[in-house]
C-alpha positions in Angstrom: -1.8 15.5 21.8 0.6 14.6 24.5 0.5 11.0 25.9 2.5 9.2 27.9 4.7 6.8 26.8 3.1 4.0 28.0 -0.3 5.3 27.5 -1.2 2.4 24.8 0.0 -0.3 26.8 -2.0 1.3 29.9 -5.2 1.3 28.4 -4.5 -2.5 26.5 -3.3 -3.6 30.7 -6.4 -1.6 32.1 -9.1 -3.1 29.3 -7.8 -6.8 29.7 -8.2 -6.6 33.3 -11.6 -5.1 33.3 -12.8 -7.2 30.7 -11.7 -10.0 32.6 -13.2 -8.9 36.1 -16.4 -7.2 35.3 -17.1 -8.6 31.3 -17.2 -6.9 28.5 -20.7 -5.3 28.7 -20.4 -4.0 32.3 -16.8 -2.8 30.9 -17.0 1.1 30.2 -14.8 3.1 28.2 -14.6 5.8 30.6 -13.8 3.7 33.4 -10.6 2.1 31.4 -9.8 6.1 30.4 -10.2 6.5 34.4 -8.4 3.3 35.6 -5.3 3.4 33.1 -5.0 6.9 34.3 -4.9 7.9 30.2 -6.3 11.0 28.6 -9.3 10.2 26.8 -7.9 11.0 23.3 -5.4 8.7 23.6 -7.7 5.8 23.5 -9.5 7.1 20.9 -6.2 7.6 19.3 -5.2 4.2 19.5 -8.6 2.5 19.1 -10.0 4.9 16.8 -13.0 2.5 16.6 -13.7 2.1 20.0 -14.6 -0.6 22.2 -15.1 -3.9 19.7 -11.7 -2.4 18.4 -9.7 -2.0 22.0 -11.3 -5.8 22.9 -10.0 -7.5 19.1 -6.6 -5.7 20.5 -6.5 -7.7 23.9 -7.8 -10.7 22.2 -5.1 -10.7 20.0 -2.3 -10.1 22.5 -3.4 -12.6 25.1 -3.1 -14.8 22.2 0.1 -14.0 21.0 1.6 -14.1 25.0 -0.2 -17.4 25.5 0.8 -18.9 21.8 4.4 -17.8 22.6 4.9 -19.8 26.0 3.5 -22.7 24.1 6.2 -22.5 21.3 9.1 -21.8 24.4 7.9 -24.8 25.9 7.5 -26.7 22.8 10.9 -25.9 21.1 12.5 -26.6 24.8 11.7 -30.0 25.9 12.4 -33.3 24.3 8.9 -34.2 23.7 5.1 -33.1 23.2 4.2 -34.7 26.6 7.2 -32.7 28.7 6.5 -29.9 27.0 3.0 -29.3 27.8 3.6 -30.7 31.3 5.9 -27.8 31.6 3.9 -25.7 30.2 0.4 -26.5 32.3 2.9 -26.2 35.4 4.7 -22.8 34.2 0.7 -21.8 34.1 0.0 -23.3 37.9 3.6 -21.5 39.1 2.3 -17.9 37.2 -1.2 -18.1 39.1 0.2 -18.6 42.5 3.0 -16.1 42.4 0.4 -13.5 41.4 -2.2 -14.4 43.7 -4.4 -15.8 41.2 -4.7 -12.5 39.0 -2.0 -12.3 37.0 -3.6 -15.5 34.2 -6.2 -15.0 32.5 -8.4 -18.4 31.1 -9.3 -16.7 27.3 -12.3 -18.9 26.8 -13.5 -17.2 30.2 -14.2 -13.5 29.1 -13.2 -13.2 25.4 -14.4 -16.2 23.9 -17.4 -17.2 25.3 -18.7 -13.1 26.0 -17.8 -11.4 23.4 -18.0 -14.3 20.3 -21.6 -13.4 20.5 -21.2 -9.6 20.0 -19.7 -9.4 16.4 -18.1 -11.6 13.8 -15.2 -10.1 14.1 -14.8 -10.8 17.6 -16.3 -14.9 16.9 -13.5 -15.1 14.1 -11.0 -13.8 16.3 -11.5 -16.2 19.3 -11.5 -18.9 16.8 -8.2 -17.8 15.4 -6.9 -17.9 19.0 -7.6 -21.2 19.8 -6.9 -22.5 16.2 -3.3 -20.8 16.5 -2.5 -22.4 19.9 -3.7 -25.4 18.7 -2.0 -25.8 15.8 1.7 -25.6 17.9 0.6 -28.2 19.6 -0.8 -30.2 16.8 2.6 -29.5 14.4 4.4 -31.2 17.3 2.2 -34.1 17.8 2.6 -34.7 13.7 6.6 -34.2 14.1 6.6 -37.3 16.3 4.6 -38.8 14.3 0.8 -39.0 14.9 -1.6 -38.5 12.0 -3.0 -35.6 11.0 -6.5 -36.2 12.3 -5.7 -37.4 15.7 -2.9 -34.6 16.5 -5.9 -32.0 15.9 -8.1 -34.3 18.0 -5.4 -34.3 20.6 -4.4 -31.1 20.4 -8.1 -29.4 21.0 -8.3 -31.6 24.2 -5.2 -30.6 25.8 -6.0 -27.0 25.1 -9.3 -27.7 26.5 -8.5 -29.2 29.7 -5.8 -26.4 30.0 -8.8 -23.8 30.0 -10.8 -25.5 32.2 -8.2 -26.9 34.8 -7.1 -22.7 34.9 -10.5 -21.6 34.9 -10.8 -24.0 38.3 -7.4 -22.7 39.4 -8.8 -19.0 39.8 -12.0 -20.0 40.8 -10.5 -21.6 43.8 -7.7 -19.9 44.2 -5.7 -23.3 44.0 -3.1 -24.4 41.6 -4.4 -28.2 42.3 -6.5 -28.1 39.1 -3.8 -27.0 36.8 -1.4 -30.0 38.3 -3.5 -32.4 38.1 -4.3 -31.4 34.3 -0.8 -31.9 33.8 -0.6 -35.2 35.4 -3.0 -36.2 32.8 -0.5 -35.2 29.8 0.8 -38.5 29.1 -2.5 -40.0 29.1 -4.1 -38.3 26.5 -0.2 -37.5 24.6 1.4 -40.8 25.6 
């Protein structure tokens, strides 16, 4: 089978965006085949399982992306607050210099749609918010809050950062994501 290089990466672009734009039922395989311009054995050659297979993929790497600015940010400013006023910002600067389609919220198509398709896809979307949590949460407890009020913290700043980028794209304003950021230190500090 001959592919083109970038035929994987194609088809994971292609499927995130469609997902994103249409949901994952109104999402057809042949249309991401069509749209990523990919022979149709290459996706089954990559996804060899098909569609719950190709959306567990995208789930996982718009985790990994997502979970990675949050560690550059983390490991980069001075404190928890800074960093995730940097990193709510870097989010704000993103959407506007794509034109509001270049950020994805995840709780948007993957978690809430597809957690009711499969376990598989539940326990995934639970491992991505879990995981971004959690870098936020180990750096509440290196400054020193307890345990228990870190998580707390931690699942209401990831929270607000859905919801405030959510509003971002819906009205095509970064206002939402800065004023979420302005609101750091109050729920941090």
């Amino acid at each position: 089978m001959t592919n083109k290089p970038n035929s994987r990466e194609a088809i994971l672009d292609t499927a995130s965006r469609l997902f994103f734009t249409q949901g994952y039922h109104a999402t057809g395989l042949n249309q991401i085949i069509k749209d990523s311009d990919s022979p149709k054995g290459s996706l089954y050659y990559y996804f060899p399982k098909g569609k719950e297979e190709l959306a567990l993929t995208c789930i996982n790497r718009t985790s990994e992306v997502v979970a990675q600015k949050l560690r550059y940010h983390i490991e980069s400013n001075e404190s928890s607050v800074d960093a995730m006023v940097d990193f709510i910002r870097g989010m704000a600067k993103d959407a506007v210099e794509t034109s509001f389609k270049g950020v994805v919220p995840f709780s948007f198509w993957l978690a809430v749609e597809t957690s009711c398709i499969s376990d598989e896809l539940r326990s995934a979307c639970q491992s991505v918010f879990k995981d971004w949590q959690e870098v936020v949460m180990l750096r509440l407890m290196e400054e020193g809050v307890e345990e228990e009020s870190a998580a707390d913290k931690a699942s209401i700043v990831i929270s607000l950062f859905e919801g405030a980028l959510l509003q971002t794209l819906t009205f095509r304003d970064e206002r939402p994501l800065l004023a979420a950021a302005k609101m750091i230190p109050v729920l941090l500090g």
